[in-house]
FINU-918952 format. One record per residue: x negated, y negated, z negated of N, C-alpha, C, O in turn. Coordinates in steps of 0.001 Angstrom, whole numbers, padded with zeros to 6 digits, always signed. Each point is the difference from the previous one (the first is absolute). Layout:
REM FINU-918952
XYZXYZXYZXYZ;...
END
This chain:
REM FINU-918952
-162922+139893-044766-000818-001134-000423+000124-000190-001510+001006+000277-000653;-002082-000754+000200+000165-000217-001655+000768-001792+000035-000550-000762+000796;+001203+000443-001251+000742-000894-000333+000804-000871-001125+001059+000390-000491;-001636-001499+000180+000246-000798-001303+001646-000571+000822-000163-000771+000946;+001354+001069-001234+001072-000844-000534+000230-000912-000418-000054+000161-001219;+000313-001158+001449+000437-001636-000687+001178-000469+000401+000274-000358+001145;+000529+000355-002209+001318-000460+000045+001117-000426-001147-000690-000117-001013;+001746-000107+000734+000727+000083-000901+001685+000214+000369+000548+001021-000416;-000019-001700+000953+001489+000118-000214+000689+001266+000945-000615+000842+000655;+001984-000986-000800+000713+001257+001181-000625+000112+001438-000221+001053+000598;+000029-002058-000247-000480-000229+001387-001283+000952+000526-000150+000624+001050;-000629-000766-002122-001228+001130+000297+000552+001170-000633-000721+000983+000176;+001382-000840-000608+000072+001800-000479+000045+000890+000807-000344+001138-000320;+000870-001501+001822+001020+000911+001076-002846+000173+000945-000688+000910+000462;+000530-001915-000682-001251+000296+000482-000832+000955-000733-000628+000899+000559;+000638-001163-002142-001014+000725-000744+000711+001643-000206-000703+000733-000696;+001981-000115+001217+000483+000830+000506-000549+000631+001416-000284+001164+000284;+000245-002243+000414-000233+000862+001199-001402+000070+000314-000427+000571+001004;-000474-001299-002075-001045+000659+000704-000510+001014-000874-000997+000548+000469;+001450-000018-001865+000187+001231-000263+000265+001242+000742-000608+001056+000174;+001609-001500+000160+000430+000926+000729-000907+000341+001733+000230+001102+000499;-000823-001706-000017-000615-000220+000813-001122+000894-000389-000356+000718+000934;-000214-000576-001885-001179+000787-000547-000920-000692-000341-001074+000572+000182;+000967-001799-000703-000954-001054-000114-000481+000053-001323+000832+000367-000830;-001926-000631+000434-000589-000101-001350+000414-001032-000879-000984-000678-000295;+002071+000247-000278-000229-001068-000922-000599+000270-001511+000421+000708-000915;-001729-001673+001044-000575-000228-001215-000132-000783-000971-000828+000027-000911;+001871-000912+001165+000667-000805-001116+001272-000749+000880+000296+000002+001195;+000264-000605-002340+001102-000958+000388-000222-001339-000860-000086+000020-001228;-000003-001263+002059+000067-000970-000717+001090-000624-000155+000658+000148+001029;-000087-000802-001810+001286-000414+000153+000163-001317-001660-000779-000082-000950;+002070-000726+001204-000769-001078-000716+000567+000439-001664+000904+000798-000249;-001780-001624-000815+000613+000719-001325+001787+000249+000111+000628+000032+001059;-000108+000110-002303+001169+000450-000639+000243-001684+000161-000747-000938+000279;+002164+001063-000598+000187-001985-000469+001549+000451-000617+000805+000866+000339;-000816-001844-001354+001707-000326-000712+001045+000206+001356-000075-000567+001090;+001077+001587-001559+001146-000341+000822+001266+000452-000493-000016+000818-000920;+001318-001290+001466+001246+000115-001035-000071-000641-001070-000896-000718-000444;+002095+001067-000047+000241-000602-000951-000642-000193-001864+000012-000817-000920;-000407+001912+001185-001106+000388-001043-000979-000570-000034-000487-000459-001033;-000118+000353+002430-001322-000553+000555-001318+000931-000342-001127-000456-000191;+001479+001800+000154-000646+000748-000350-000770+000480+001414+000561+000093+001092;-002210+000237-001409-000567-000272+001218+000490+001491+001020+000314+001113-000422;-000384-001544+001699+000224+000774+000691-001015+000391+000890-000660-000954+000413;+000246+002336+000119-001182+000259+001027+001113-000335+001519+001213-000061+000195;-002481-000094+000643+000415-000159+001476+000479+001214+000345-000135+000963-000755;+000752-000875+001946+000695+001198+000527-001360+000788+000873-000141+001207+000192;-000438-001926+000085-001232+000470+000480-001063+001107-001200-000825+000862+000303;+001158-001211-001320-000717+000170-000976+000677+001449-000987-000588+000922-000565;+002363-001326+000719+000529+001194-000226-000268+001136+000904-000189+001134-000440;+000171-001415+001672+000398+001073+001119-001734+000800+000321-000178+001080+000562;-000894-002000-001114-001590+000858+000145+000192+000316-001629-001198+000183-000216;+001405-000117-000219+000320+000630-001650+000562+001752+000775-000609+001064-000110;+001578-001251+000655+001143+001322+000224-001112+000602+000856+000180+001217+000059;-001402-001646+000717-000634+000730+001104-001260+000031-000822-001052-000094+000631;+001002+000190-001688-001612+000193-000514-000999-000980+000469-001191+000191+000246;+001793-001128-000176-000916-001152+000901-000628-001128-001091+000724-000741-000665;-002178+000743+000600-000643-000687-001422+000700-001763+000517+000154-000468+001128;+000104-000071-002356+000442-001169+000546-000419-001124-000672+000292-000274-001164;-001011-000402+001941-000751-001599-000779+001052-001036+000323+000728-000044+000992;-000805-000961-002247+000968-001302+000224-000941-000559-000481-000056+000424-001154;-001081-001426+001382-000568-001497-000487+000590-001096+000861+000247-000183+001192;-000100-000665-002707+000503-000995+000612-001010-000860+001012+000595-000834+000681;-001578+000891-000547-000578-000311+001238-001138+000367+000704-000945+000520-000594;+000926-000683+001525-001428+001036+000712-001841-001131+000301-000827-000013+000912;+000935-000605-002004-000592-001229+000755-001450+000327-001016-000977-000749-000007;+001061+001696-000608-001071+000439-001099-001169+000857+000481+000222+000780+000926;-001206-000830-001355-001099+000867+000670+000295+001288-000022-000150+000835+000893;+000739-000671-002364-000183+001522-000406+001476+000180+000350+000433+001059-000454;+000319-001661+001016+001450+000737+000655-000290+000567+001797+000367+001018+000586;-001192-002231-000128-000794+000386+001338-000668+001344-000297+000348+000994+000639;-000984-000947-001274-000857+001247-000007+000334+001058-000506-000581+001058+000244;+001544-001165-001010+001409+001086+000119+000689+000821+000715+000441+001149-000023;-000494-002488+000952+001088+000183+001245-000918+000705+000980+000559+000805+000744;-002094-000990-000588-000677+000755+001208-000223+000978-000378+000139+000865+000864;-000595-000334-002269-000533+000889-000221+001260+001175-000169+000077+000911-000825;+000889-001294+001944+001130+000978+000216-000557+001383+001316+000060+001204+000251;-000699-002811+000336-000679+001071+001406+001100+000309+000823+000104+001177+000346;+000907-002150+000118+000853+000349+000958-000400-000799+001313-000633-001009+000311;+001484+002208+000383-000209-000717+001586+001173-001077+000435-000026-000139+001222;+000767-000444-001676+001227-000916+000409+000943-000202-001265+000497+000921-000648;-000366-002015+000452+001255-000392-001376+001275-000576+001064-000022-000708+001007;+001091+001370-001754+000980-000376+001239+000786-000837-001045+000195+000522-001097;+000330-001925+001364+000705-000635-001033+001225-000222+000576+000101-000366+001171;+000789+000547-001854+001530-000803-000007+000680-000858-000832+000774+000608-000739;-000782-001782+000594+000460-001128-001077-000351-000084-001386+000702-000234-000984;-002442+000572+001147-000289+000059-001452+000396-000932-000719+000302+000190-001178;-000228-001426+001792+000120-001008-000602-001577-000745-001214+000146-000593-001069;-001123+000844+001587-001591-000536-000480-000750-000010+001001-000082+000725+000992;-000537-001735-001386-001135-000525+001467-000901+000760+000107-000358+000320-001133;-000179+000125+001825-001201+001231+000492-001025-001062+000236+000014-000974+000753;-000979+001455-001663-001589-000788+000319-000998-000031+001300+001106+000043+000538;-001604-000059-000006-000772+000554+000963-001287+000743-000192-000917-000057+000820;+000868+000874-002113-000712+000798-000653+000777+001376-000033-000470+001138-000022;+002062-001636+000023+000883+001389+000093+000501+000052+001287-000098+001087+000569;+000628-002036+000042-000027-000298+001882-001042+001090+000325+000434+000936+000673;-002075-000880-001127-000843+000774+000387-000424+001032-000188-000867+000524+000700;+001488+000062-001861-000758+000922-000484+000652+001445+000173-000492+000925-000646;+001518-000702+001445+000153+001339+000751-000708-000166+001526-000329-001080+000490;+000169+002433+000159-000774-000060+001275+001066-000569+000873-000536-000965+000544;+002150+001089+000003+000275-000891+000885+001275-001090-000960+001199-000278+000025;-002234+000021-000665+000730-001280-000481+001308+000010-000932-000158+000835-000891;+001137-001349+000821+001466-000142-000740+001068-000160+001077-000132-001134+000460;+001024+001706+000075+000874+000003+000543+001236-000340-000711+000176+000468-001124;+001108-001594+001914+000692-000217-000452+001544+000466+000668+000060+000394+001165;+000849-000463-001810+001605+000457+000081+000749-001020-000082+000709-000205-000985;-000786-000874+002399+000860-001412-000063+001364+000005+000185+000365+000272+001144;+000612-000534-002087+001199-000288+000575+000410-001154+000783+000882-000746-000425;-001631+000488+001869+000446-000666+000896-000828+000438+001138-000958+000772-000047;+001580-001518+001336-000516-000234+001088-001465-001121+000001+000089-000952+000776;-001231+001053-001516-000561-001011+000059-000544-000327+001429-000173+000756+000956;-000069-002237-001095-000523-000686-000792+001397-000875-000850-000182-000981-000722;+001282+001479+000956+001516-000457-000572-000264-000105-000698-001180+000338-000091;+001849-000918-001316-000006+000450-001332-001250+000535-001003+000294+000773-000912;-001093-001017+001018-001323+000159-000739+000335-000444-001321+000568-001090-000054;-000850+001844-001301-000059-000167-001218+001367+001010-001071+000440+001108+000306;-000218-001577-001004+000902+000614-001352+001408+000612+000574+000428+001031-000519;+000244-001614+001510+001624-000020-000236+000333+000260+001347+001046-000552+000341;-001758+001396+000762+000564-000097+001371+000937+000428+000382+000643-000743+000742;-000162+001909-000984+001557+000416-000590+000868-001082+000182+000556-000258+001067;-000399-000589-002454+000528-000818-000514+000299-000868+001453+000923+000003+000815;-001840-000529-000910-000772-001672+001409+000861+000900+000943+001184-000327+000088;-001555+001295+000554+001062-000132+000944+001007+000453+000169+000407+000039+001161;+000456+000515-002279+001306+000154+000510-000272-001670-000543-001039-000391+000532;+001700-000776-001486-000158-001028-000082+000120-000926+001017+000787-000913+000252;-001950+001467+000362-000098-000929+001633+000743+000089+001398-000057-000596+001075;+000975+001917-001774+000800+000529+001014-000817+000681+001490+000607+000098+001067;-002062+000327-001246+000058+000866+000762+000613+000890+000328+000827+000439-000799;-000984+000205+002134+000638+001244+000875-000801+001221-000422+000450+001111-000280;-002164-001657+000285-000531+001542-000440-001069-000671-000926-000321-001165-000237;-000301+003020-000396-001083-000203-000948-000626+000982+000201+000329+000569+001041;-001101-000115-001589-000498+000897+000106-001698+000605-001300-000375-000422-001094;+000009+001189+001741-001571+000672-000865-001275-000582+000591-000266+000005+001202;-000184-000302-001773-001795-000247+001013-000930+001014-001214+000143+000121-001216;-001033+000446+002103-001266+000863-001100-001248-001055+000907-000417-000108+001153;+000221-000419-002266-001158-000988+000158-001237+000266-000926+000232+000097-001205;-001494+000027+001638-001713-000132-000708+000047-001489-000390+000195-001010+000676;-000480+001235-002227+000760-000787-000846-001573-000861-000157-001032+000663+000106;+000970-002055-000344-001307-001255+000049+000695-000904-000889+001165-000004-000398;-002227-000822+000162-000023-000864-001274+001598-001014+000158+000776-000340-000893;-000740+000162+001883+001825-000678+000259+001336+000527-000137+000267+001196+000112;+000396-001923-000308+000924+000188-001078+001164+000549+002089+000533-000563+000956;-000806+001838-001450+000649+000944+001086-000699-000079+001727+000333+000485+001082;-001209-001181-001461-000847-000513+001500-000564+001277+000632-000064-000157+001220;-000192+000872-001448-000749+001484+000624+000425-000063+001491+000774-000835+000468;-001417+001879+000242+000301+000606+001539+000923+000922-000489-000177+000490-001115;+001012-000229+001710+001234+000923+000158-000757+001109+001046-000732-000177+000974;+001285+001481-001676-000422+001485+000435+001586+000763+000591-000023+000939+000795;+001243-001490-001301+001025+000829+000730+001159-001302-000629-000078-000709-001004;+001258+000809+002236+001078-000788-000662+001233+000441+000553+000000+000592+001079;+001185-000845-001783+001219+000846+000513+001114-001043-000566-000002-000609-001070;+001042+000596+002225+000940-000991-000326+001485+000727-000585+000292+001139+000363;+000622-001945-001324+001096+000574-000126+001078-001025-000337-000174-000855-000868;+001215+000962+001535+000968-000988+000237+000573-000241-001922+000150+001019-000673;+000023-001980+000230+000595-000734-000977+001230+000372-000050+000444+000408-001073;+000507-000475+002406+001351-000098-000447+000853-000269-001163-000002-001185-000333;+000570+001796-000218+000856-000755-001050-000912+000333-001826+000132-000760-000960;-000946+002005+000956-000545+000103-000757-000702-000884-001311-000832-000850+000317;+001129+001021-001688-000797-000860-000872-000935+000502+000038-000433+000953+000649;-000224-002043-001884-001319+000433-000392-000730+001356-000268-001063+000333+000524;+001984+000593-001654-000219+001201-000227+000423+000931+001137-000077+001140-000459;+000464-001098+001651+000722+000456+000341-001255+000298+000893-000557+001085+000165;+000201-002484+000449-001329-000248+000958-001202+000405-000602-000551+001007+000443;+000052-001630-001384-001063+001021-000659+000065+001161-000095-001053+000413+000485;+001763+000586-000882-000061+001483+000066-000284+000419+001387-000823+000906+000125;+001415-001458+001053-000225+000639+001594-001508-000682+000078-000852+000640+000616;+000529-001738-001132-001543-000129+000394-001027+000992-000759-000828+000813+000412;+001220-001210-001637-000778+001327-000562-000084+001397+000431-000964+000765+000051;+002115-000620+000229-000272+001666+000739-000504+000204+001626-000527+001029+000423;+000750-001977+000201-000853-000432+000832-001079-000056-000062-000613+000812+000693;-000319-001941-001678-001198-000507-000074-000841+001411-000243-001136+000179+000439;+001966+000897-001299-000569+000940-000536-000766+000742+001094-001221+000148+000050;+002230+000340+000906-000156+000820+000935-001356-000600+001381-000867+000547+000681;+001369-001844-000862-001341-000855+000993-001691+000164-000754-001141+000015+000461;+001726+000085-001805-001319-000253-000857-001463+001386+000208-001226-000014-000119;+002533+001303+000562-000313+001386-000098-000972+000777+001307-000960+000742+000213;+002445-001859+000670-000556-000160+001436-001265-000552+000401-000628+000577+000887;+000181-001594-001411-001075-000985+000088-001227+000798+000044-000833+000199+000885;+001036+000432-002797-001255+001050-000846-000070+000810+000837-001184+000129+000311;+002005+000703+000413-000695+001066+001069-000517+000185+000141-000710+000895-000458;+000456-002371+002117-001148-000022+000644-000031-001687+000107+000482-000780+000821;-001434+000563-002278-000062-001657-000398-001168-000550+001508+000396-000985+000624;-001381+001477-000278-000592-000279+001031+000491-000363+001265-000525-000797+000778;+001753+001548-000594+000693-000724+001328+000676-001082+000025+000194-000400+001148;+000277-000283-002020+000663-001306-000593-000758-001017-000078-000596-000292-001037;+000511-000477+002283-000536-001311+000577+000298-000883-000753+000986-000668+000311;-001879+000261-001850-000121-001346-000446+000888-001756+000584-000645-001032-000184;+001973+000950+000794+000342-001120+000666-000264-001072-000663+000073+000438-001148;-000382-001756+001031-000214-001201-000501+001670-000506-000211+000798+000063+000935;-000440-000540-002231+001218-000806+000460+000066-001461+000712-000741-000964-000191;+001885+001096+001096-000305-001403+000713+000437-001276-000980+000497-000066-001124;-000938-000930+002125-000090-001557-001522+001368-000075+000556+000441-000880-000740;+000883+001291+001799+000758-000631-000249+001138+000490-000493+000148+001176+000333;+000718-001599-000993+000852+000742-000794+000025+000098-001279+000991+000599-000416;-001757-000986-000413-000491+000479-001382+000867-000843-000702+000345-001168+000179;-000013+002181-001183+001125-000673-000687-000294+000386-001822-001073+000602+000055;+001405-000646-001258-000229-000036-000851+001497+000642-001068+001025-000681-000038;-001111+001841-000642+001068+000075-000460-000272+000034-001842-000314+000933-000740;+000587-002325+000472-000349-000516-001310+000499+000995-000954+000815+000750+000537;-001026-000499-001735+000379+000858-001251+001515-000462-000171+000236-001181+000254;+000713+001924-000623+001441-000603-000442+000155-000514-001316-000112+000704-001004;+000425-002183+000989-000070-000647-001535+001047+000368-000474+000832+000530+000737;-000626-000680-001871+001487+000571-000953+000982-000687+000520+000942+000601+000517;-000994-002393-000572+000504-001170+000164+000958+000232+001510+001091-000551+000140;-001688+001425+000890+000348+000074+001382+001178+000893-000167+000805+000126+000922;-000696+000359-001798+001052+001340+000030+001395-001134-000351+001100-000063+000548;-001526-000530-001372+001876-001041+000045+000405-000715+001095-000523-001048+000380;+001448+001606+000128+001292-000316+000917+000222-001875-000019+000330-000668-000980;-000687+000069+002634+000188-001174-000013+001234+000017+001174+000023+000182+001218;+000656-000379-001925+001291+000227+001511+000462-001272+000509+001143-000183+000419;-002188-000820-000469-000111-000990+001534-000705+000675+000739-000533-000602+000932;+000314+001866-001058-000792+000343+001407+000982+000514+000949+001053+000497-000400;-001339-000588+001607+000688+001469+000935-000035+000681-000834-000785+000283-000906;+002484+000238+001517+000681+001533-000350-001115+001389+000756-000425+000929-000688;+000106-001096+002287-001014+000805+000112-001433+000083-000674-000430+001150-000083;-000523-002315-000495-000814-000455-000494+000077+001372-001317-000590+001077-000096;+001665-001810-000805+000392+000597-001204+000655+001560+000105+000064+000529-001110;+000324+000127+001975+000154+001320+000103-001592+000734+000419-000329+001063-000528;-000314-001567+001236-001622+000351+000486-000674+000208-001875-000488+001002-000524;+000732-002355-000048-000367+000041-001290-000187+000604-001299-000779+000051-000952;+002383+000575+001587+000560+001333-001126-000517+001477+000470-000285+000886-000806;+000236-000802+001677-000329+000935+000973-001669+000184-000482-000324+001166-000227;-000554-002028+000086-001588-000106-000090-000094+000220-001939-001174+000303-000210;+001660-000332-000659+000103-000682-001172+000685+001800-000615-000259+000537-001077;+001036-000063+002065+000783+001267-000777-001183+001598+000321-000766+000247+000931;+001168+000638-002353+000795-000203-000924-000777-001252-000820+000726-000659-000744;-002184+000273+000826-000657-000702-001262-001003-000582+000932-000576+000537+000947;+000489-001733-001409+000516-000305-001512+001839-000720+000061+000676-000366-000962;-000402+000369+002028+001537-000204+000199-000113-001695-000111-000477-000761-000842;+001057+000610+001929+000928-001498+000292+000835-000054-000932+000446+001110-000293;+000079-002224-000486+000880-000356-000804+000447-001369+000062-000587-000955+000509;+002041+000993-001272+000336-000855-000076+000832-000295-001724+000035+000972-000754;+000508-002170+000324+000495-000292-001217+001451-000065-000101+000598-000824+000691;+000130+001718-001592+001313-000426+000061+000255-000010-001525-000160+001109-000510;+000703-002605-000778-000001+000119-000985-001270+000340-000942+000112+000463-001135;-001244-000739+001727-001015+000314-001062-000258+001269+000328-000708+000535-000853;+001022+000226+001825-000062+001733+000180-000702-000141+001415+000343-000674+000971;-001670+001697-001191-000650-000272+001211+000676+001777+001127+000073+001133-000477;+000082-001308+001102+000654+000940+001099-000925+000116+001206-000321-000967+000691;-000043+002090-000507-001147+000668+001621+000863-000135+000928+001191+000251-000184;-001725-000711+001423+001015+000448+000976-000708+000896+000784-001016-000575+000391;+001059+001471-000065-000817+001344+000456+000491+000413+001845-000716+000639+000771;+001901-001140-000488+000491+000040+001694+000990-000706-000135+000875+000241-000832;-000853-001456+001821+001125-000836+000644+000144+000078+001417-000906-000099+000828;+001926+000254-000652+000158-000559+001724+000497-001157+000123+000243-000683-000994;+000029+000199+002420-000018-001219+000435+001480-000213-000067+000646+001001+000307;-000049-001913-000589+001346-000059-000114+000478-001718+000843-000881-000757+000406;+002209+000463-000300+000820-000977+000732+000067-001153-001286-000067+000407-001160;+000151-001306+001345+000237-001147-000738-001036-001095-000155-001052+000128+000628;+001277-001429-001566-000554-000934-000283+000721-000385-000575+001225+000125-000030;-002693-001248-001115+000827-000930-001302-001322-000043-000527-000854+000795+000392;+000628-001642-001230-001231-000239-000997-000225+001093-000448+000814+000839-000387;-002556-000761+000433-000865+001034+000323+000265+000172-001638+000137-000944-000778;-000090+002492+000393+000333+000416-001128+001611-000002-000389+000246-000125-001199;+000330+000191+001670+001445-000351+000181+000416+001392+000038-000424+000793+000841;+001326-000474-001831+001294+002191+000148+000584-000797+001287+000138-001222+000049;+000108+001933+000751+001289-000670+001391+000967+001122-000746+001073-000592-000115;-000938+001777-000387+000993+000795-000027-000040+001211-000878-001059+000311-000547;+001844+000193+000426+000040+001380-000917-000574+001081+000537+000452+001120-000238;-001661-001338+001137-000652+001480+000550-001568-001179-000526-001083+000449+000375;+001054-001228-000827-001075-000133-000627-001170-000504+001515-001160+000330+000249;+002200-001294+000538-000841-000673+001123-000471-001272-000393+000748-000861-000462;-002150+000690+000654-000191-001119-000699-001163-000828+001084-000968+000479+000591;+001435-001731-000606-000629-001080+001109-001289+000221-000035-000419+000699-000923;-000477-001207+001859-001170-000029+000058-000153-001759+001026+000904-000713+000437;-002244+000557-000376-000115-001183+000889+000214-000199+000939+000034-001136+000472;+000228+002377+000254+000804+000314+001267+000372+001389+000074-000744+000971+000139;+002270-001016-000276+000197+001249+000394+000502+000606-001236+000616-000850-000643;-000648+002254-000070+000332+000240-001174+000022+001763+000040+000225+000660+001014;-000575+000000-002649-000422+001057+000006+000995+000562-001211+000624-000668-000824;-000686+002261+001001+001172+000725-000631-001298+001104-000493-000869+000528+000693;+001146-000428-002213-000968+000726-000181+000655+001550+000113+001200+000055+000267;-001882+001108-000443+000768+001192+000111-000658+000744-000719+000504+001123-000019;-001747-001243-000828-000635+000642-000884-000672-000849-001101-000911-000694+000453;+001158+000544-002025-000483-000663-000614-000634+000833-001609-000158+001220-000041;+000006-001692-000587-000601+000098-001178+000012-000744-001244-000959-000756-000161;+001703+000796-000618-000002-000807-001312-000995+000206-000783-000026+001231+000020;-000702-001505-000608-001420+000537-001464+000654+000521-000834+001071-000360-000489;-001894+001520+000227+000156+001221-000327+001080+001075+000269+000382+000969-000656;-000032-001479+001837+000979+001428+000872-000687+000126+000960-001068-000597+000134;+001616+001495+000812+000006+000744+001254+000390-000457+000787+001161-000395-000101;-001842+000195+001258+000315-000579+001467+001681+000227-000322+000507+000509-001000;+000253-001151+002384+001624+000356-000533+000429-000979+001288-000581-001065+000208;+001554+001508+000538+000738-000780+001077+000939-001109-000211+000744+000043-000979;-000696-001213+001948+000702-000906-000752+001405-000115-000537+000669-000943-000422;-000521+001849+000538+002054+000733-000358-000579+000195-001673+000445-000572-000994;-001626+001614+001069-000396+000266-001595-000222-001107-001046+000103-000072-001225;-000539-000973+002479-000648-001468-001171+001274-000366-000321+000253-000311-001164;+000746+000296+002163+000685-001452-000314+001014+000930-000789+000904-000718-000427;-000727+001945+000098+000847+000897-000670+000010-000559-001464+000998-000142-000707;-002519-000200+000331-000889-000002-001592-000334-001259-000267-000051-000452-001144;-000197-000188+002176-000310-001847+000147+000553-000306+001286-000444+000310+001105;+001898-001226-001517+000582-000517+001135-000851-001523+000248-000029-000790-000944;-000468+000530+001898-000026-001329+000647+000734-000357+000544+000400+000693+000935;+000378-002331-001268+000896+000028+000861-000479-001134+001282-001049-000613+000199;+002508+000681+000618-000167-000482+001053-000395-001720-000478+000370-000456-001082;-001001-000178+001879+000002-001424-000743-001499-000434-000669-000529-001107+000094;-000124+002579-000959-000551-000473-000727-001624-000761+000671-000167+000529+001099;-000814-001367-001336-001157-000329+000411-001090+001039-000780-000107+000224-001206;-000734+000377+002454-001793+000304-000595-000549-001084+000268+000157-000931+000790;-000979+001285-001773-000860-001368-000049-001591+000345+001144-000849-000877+000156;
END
């Protein structure tokens, strides 16, 4: 099939791979501009954008598709299906239309679960059991389409990055499956009940409120790692916490209980075991407290 690409971050790379490899025509890749990043703030391309660079793959970034002459851009590609994965830009219903079966999408969830930016995120967060891929024929709603294939995969203890990579390589392989034989894949409607919403992650959400549950706040760290990382304040020094487990004790929430760096929560209390100071390297909590002792006693705020 001839095929327009739309995507940007890690998550789609493991797709715009496999349907290479599949034997598929891609005739462009869209993916969103470059943007400031690091410390430099020097702009950076998407990984989507590096990885159709390495495959000879022509690659458009406008910042938006809402233009006549970007529409007519986009048709006068002449493809039969745009398969998207987290482009992250709203699709018009001029580009919704303008391949023969439409825009297909690469959901990281079980929809109608989690619909939007962060489903990943939303449910480990929510402490689901599972998550999963949906390949949905993508319509003017914000993830509303009929679902064409869906596949579940248990959460277990897994973070964020950890879970995204198995969906992605997943989603990839469903995506491949689908293109086959796209005709046998019964259009399903999603049902109205269940629908849930998984909002964009604000910066503000990533700081550590430890009146919450100790389980609450391990789900938290868990959804948040490696990035943009849960944190917390010790001395004016902001510190990631990247994996905690659940630990024994109580005392005012933010409270050291001890020299393994157990510290209260609103119920219950958490021991971190992987952290991060700015500008080092992840590092275990034997490493932190080696270089920055906290002591027992002290309050987070």
């Amino acid at each position: 099939m001839r095929v327009i690409f739309m995507g940007s971050p890690d998550f789609a790379v493991p797709t715009l791979d496999a349907l290479v490899e599949a034997g598929h025509e891609l005739v462009a890749a869209y993916t969103q501009p470059p943007r400031p990043a690091g410390r430099g703030k020097a702009e950076r391309p998407t990984p989507v954008e590096d990885r159709a660079g390495e495959l000879g793959i022509e690659v458009r970034s406008p910042k938006s598709l809402r233009s006549e002459a970007e529409q007519e851009a986009f048709a006068e590609l002449d493809a039969d299906v745009a398969v998207v994965a987290a482009y992250g830009l709203i699709l018009p219903q001029p580009i919704l239309d303008a391949p023969m079966f439409g825009c297909i999408n690469v959901h990281g969830s079980l929809l109608p679960r989690w619909r939007g930016a962060a489903p990943v995120q939303r449910a480990i967060m929510a402490g689901d059991e599972v998550t999963g891929v949906t390949i949905m024929q993508m319509e003017a709603g914000l993830d509303t389409g009929p679902m064409l294939l869906k596949r579940a995969v248990e959460i277990e203890d897994k973070n964020a990055a950890q879970l995204t990579d198995e969906l992605a390589k997943l989603g990839a392989a469903m995506m491949v499956e689908v293109l086959a034989d796209l005709p046998s894949f019964e259009p399903i409607p999603q049902p109205e009940d269940g629908i849930t919403y998984a909002a964009k992650i604000k910066k503000e959400e990533a700081r550590i409120d430890w009146a919450r549950p100790a389980r609450e706040l391990r789900r938290h760290v868990q959804a948040l790692a490696p990035f943009p990382g849960a944190w917390f304040e010790v001395d004016g020094e902001r510190i990631k916490l990247l994996a905690a487990e659940g630990a024994r004790g109580h005392g005012t929430p933010g409270e050291i209980l001890d020299g393994e760096l157990t510290i209260a929560c609103g119920n219950g209390a958490l021991r971190p075991t992987l952290l991060q100071r700015a500008g080092k390297g992840a590092m275990s909590r034997d490493e932190l407290l080696r270089g920055f002792p906290i002591l027992e006693g002290t309050r987070l705020k």
